[in-house]
DRENFI-670367 format. One record per residue (C-alpha): residue in three letters; x, y, z. Coordinates in steps of 0.25 Angstrom, whole numbers, plus 5000, padded with zeros to 4 digits. Layout:
ALAXYZ/...
! end
This chain:
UNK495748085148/UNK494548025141/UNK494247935154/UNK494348055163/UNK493348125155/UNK492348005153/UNK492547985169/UNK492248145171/UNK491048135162/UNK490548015169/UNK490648085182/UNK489748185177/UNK488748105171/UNK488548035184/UNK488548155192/UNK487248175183/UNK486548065188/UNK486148145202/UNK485448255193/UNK484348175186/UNK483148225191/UNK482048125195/UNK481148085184/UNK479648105182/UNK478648035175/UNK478648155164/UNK479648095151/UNK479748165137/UNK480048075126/UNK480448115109/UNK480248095096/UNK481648095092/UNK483048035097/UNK484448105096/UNK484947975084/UNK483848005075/UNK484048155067/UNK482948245067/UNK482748345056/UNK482548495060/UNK481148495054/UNK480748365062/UNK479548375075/UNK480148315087/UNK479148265099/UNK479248245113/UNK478248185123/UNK478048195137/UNK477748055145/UNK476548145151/UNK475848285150/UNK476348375159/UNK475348425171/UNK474748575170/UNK475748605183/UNK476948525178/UNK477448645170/UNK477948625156/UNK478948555144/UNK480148635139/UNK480948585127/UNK482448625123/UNK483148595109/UNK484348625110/UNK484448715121/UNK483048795116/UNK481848795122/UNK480848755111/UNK479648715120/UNK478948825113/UNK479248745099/UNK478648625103/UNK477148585101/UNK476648515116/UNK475348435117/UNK475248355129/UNK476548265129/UNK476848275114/UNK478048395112/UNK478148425097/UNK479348525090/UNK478948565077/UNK479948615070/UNK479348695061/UNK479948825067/UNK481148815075/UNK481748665067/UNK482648575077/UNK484048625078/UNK485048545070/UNK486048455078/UNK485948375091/UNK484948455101/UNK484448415115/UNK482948405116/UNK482748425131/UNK481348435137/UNK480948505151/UNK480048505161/UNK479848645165/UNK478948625179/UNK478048735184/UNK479148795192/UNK479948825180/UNK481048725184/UNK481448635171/UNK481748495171/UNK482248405161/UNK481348295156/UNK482248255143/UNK483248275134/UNK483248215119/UNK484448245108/UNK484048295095/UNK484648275081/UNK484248365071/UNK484848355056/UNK484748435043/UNK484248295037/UNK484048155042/UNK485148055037/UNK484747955029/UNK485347845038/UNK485047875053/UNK485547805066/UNK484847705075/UNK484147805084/UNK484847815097/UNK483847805111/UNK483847935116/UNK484447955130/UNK483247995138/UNK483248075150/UNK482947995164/UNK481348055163/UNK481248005147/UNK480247895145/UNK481147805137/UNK480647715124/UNK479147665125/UNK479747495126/UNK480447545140/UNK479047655143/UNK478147515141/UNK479047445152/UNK479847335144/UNK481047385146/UNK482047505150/UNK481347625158/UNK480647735152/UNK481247835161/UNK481947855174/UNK481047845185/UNK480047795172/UNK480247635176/UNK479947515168/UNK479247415175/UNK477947355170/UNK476647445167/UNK475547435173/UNK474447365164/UNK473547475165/UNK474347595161/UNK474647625149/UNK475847555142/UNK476547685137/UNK476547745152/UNK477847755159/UNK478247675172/UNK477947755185/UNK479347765192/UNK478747765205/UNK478047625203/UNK478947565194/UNK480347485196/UNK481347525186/UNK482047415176/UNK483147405179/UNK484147335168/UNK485547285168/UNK486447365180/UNK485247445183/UNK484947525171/UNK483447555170/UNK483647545153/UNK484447465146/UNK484347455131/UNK485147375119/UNK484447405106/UNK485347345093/UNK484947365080/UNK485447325068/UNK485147345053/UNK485547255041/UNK485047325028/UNK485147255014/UNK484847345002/UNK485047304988/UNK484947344973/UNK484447244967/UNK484347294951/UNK484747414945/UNK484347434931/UNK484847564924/UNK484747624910/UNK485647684904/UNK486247554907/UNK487747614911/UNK487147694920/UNK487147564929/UNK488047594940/UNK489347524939/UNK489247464954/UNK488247414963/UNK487247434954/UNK486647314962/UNK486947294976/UNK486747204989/UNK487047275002/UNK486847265017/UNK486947385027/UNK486947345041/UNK486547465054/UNK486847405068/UNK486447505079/UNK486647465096/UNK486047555104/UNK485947535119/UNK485247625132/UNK485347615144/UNK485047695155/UNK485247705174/UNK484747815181/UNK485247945176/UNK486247855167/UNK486047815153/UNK486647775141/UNK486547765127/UNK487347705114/UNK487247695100/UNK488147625091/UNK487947615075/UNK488547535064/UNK488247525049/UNK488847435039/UNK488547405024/UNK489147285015/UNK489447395004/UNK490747465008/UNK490447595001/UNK489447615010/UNK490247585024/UNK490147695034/UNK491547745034/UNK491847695019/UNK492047855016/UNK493347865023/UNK493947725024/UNK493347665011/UNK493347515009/UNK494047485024/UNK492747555030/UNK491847455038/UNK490747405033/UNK489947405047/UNK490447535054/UNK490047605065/UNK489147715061/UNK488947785075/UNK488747765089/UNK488347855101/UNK488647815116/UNK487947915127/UNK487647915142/UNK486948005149/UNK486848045165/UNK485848125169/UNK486048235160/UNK487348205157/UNK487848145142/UNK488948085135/UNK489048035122/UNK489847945113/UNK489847925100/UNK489248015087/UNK488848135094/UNK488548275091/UNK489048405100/UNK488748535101/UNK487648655099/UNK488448765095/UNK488048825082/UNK489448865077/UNK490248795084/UNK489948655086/UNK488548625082/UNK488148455084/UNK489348415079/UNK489048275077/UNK490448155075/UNK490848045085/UNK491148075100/UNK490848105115/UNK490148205120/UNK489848235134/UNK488448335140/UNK488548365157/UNK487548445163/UNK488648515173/UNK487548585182/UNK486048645180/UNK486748765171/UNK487848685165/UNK488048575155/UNK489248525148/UNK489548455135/UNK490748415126/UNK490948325115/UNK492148265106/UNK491748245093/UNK492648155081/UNK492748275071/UNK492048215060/UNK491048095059/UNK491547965062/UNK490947835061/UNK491647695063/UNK492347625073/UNK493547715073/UNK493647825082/UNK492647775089/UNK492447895100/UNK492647995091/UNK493848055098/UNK494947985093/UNK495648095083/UNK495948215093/UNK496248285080/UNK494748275076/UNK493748295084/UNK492748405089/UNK492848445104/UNK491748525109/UNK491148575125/UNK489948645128/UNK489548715142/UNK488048735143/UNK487548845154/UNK485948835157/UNK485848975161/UNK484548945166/UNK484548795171/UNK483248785174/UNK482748825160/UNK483648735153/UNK484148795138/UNK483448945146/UNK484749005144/UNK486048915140/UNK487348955138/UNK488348855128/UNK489848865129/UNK490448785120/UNK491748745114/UNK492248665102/UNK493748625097/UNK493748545083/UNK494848485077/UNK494548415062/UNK495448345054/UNK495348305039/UNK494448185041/UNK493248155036/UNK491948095041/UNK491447965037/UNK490448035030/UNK491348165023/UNK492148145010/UNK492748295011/UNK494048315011/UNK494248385027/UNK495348495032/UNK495948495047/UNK495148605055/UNK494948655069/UNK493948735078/UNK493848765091/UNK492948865096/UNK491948905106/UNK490448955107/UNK489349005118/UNK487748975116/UNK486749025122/UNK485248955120/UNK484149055129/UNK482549025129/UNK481549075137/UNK480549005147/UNK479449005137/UNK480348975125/UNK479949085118/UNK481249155117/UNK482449075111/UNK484049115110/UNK485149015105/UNK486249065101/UNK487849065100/UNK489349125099/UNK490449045092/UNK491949065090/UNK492648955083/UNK494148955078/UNK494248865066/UNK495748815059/UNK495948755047/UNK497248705046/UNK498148725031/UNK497948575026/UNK499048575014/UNK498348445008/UNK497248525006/UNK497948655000/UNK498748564990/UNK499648684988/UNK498548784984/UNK498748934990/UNK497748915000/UNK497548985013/UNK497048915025/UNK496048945034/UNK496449035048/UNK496349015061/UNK495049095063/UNK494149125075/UNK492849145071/UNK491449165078/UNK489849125074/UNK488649175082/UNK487249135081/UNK485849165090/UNK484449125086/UNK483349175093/UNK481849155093/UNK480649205101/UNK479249155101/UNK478349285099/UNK477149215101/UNK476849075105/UNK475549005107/UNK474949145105/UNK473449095106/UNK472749175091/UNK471549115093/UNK470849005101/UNK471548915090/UNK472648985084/UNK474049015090/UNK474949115086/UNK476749095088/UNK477649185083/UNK479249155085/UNK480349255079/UNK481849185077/UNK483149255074/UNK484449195070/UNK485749245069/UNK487149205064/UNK488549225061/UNK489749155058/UNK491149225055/UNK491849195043/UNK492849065044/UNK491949025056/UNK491948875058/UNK491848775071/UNK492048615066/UNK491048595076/UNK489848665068/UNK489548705054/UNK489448865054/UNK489348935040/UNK490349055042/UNK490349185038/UNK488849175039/UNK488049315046/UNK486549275048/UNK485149325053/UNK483849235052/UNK482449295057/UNK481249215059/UNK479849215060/UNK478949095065/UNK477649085069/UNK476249015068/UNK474749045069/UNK473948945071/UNK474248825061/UNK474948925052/UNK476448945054/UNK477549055047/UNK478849085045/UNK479549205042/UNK481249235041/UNK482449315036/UNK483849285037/UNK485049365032/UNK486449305031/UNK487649365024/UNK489249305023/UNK490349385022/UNK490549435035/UNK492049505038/UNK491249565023/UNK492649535015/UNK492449625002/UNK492949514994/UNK491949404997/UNK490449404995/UNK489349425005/UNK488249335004/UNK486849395010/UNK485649315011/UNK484449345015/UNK483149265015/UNK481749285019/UNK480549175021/UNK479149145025/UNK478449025026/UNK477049005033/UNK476048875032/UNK474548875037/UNK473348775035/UNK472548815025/UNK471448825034/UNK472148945043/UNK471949035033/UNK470349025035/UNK470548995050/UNK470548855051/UNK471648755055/UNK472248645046/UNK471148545050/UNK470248635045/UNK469948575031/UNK470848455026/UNK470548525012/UNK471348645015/UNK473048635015/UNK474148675022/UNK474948785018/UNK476248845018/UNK477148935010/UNK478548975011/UNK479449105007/UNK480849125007/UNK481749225000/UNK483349225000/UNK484149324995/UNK485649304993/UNK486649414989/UNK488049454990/UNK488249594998/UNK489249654987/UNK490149614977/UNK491549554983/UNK492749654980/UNK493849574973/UNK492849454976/UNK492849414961/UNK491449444961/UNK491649584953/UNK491649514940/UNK490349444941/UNK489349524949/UNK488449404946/UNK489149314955/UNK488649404968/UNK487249334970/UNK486149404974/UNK484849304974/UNK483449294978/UNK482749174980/UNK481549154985/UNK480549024987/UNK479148994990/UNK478548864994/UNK477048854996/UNK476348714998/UNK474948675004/UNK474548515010/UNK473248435010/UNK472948325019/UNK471648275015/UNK471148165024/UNK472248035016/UNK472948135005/UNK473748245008/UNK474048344995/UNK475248444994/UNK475548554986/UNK476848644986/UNK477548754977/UNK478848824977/UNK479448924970/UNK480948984971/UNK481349094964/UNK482849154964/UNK483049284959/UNK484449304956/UNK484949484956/UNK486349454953/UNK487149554943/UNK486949494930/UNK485849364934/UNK484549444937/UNK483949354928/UNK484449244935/UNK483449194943/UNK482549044943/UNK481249004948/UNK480948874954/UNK479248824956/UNK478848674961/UNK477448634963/UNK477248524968/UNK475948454973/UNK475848294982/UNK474648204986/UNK474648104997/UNK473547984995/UNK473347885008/UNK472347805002/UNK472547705012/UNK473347695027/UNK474447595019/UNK474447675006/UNK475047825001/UNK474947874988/UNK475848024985/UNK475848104974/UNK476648234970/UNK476848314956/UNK477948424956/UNK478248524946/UNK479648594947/UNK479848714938/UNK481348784937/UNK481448934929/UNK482648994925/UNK482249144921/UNK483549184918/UNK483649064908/UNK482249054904/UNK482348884908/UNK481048824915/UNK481348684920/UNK480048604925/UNK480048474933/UNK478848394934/UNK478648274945/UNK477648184948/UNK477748064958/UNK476847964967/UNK477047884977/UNK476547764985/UNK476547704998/UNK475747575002/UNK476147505016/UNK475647355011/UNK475547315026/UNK476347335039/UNK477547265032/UNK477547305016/UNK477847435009/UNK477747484996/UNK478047604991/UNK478147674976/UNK478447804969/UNK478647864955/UNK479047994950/UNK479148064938/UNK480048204935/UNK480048284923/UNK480848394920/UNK481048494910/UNK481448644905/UNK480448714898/UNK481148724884/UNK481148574884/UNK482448564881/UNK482848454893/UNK481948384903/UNK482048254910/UNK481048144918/UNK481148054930/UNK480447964933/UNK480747884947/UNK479947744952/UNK480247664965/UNK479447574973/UNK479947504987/UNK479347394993/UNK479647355007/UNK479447255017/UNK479547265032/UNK479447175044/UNK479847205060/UNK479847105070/UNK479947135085/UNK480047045096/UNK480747095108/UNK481747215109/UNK482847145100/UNK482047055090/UNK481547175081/UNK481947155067/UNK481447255055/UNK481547205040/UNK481247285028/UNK481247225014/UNK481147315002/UNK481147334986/UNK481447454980/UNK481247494964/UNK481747614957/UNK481647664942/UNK482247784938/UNK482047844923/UNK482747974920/UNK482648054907/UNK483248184903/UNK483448254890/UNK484248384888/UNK483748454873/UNK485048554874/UNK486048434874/UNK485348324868/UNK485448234878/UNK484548144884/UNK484748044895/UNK483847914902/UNK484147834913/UNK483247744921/UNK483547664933/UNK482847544941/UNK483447504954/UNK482947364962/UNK483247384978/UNK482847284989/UNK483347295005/UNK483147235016/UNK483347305032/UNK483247235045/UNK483347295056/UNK483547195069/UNK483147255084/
! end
């Protein structure tokens, strides 16, 4: 069955092949690539090979399905997204870039993949080269003509002496290269890592605080990456394949669930994809799915399969391994039919010549999880099961003004008994329930580009949200809070330099309103604006280097339960119902004069607690906290900062006060040597003097690197470093009697190189 499938997929990528358009000499380029994580808060950038003519018509961008043209800042062939107002949505996104011609007729011009986390690991893959479209310059060696083709119709034969290096091949006057069976690119990049890192000394006092083991330790860590491209015609391909190892077992990729017998080099990840036209499959660690509730980037080890059936219609599916998997084992990702994560989605381009104008998304999901864990969980799992179904519907206008996404979910979820898990307590177990979740957002620019002044423009953009979830609501394939009802409005804008934000949101629990359990309301209000200094008298934030920037933000959250639960347990301690307000302000202002830049920020949080017997209950928190940054030289930074943390309990009558100051230095010795130094000190005490402590922390590092490059597979990268680290900690507590000291120095060293 699998070949039949992998033979019906093929036809279809092939019958792609006669849908490529021609190519024209206008390429978009990114700043970003779909292996390397972005955060939501981070600007992406695209550029255009060329500026667009006056009569050529214009760019149109699509995240996701939403036309956010209006959100990027264009000068010339730089594209900018600031996400300042609108952050980058979470999960895996397609970034797809439009020529809109004069006539109004859209065509494609490139399609990048996103990722965006929460946070950025702290060991991230080898990047992955992004599968370009047939009109995408490729990377700057092919662009030069030494190798590979920039583009399709974008040939890679010599340049012409007198152009410019950096322009790309004319494919009506250049030959295309043509490598091994006719492919115009070809590449094979290895990379491997071997990583040494030591602890050469540790010195503790108390002395039995020593640790017992490794207090001294040798190891080597090894990161072995093989990627390879290749591309013909409308045809190209892509893999990845990862390894890590490390000499200490403990520290072996799959040690959590095979212990001692887990291999020290394993294989961390690998991703496989070719593409036809538009037409995608992949292999490998993948994620599926943009339905919010019911599978939502679910990422594990897999296939997944993209076909643009017609103008209107696409079609993807995916089979996904049910948790994270990494190893050689189960190698597809599809070897336990018991756990894995099915999931379809049928795309309807209700207005296919303005791509994501109106789109229709029909998607279905059937889980099936058993109690294993991924390499990376140490809790203890229970068998479930979902299957379910959702519709999306993603709607802009041409301008981009007006945005809709939103979506209608109904899931069935079971739990099956699990007797181990009951150990023979009276314990109900979950039913087989049907639930349903909803959700819309919708946003409108009210004003965009109004032109104020000569010098001043005026954008106004107003955001609703909206979401529920039913009680006992949950799809393996997304992570839903249930029982959730919530309303969020918002209020953006910008005048000139200086930009506002203003919001309120309303949630509340409880929603079949069982007199027995508590309803939770919560609402919240905030504000937050920041300016140059210098708008406020009618200037601009070059005006005077003297004055700052500023900002300031608001926000105020009141959380309180509806009534007191009947027969909840609560009648005998009203307290126990909360009934909180809290509220935060943050104000800070920033100098950048000429080579130091000085900083200032202050916060204060107050919560104010009106539950029945705790009115006095309430505690204020101030920091003040001020920085200076000193480039004395183009090799050398100096910082400087001083906090002051202050903690009141009014109920109590309890101050607590926490003093910091710290500096540190930078000074880039030449090309090749680093070093770099810090110290801190903390101080902390309670007004009555009865306890207190200080800490006081010093490391300096320095480092030595070298890179040699001769040729695309003699590149060798070594870095050397030496690391020292003192810790002294005091503490002393007047109402015990106790005091305490410890102090630690630790010696490291390394040593990474990096081959290709």
């Amino acid at each position: 069955m699998v070949t039949a499938c992998v033979a019906v997929f093929a036809g279809f990528f092939w019958l792609q092949a006669s849908r490529v358009q021609a190519n024209d000499d206008l390429a978009v380029t990114a700043s970003f690539n779909s292996q390397t994580p972005q955060t939501p808060n981070t600007p992406i950038e695209l550029h255009l090979s060329r500026a667009l003519k006056a009569d050529e018509g214009r760019i149109a961008i699509v995240i996701d399905h939403s036309d956010v043209t209006s959100l990027f800042v264009i000068d010339d062939t730089r594209m900018v997204y600031s996400p300042g107002l609108v952050p980058l949505p979470l999960g895996t996104s397609q970034v797809v870039v439009y020529h809109v011609e004069a006539g109004g007729a859209w065509r494609e011009l490139a399609r990048f993949s996103l990722q965006v986390v929460k946070e950025i690991p702290a060991r991230a893959p080898t990047p992955t080269p992004e599968l370009k479209p047939a009109n995408v310059v490729a990377d700057s060696q092919s662009a030069n003509g030494s190798g590979g083709t920039p583009a399709d119709g974008a040939s890679n034969g010599k340049v012409n002496s007198s152009e410019s290096p950096n322009k790309p091949a004319d494919p009506k006057t250049e030959p295309a290269v043509r490598h091994l069976w006719g492919f115009e690119k070809m590449e094979f990049v290895p990379s491997v890592t071997i990583a040494v890192k030591s602890q050469l000394l540790q010195l503790n006092f108390p002395a039995d605080s020593r640790p017992a083991t490794r207090a001294t330790f040798n190891d080597v860590t090894l990161q072995f990456s093989l990627r390879s491209e290749s591309k013909r015609g409308p045809f190209g391909a892509q893999t990845q394949f990862d390894f890590a190892g490390s000499s200490f077992q403990e520290e072996a990729l799959r040690f959590g669930t095979l212990g001692n017998k887990a291999p020290q080099i394993d294989l961390s990840s690998y991703l496989t994809q070719f593409q036809v036209g538009r037409a995608k499959f992949a292999l490998g660690h993948t994620s599926i799915g943009t339905s919010r509730h019911l599978v939502n980037s679910f990422s594990s080890r897999g296939l997944t399969v993209t076909i643009p059936i017609t103008k209107r219609f696409d079609f993807s599916l995916g089979a996904m391994n049910g948790t994270n998997v990494v190893g050689y084992g189960n190698f597809f990702g599809l070897s336990k039919s018991k756990h894995q994560l099915q999931s379809a989605t049928l795309g309807v381009e209700l207005l296919p010549k303005r791509p994501g104008g109106l789109r229709l998304e029909f998607s279905g999901v059937n889980a099936y999880i058993q109690a294993l864990n991924g390499f990376s969980q140490g809790s203890i799992n229970d068998v479930e099961s979902s299957k379910g179904g959702s519709v999306r519907l993603v709607a802009t206008d041409k301008s981009g003004r007006f945005k809709f996404d939103g979506g209608f979910t109904r899931s069935q979820y079971r739990n099956p008994a699990d007797p181990l898990l009951y150990q023979g307590t009276n314990t109900i177990s979950v039913p087989f329930l049907t639930r349903n979740a909803r959700y819309f957002d919708i946003s409108y620019d009210v004003l965009r580009g109004y032109a104020l002044t000569k010098s001043k423009q005026v954008s106004l953009n107003i955001a609703m949200k909206h979401e529920q979830v039913d009680p006992l609501f949950k799809s393996l394939g997304a992570s839903a809070q249930a029982d959730k009802y919530q309303n969020d409005f918002l209020v953006s804008g910008s005048i000139g330099e200086i930009t506002f934000q203003a919001g309120h949101g309303r949630f509340n629990d409880n929603l079949r309103h069982i007199a027995s359990i508590l309803e939770s309301l919560t609402r919240s209000k905030q504000f937050s604006v920041a300016l140059p200094a210098a708008a406020l008298w009618g200037g601009t934030s070059s005006t005077s280097e003297f004055l700052p920037r500023l900002s300031y933000s608001w926000s105020e959250t009141h959380q309180f339960g509806a009534a007191i639960p009947v027969n909840g347990g609560f009648e005998t301690d009203p307290a126990s119902v909360p009934n909180q307000y809290s509220t935060s302000q943050n104000f800070s202002a920033d100098w950048q004069i000429k080579k130091m830049t000085v900083g200032y920020n202050y916060n204060r949080s107050f919560t104010d607690n009106e539950q029945t017997g705790r009115k006095q209950s309430d505690f204020l928190n101030q920091t003040n906290s001020g920085r200076v940054g000193i480039n004395p030289t183009s090799k050398l930074n100096l910082s400087f900062e001083v906090s002051r943390d202050s903690a009141t309990d009014l109920e109590g009558a309890k101050l607590l006060r926490t003093w910091r100051v710290g500096t540190t230095a930078s000074w880039n010795v030449n090309k090749n040597m680093t070093w770099t130094g810090g110290i801190s000190n903390t101080i902390a005490g309670d007004r009555a003097q009865t306890s207190g402590s200080r800490n006081t922390e010093f490391e300096t590092q320095f480092a030595y690197s070298v890179q040699v490059s001769r040729g695309d597979f003699k590149k060798v990268q070594g870095q050397i470093f030496v690391r020292y680290a003192d810790r002294y900690a005091r503490s002393h507590d007047l109402s015990f009697g106790t005091t305490s000291l410890t102090r630690v120095r630790i010696v490291n060293a390394g040593l990474n190189i990096t081959f290709f």
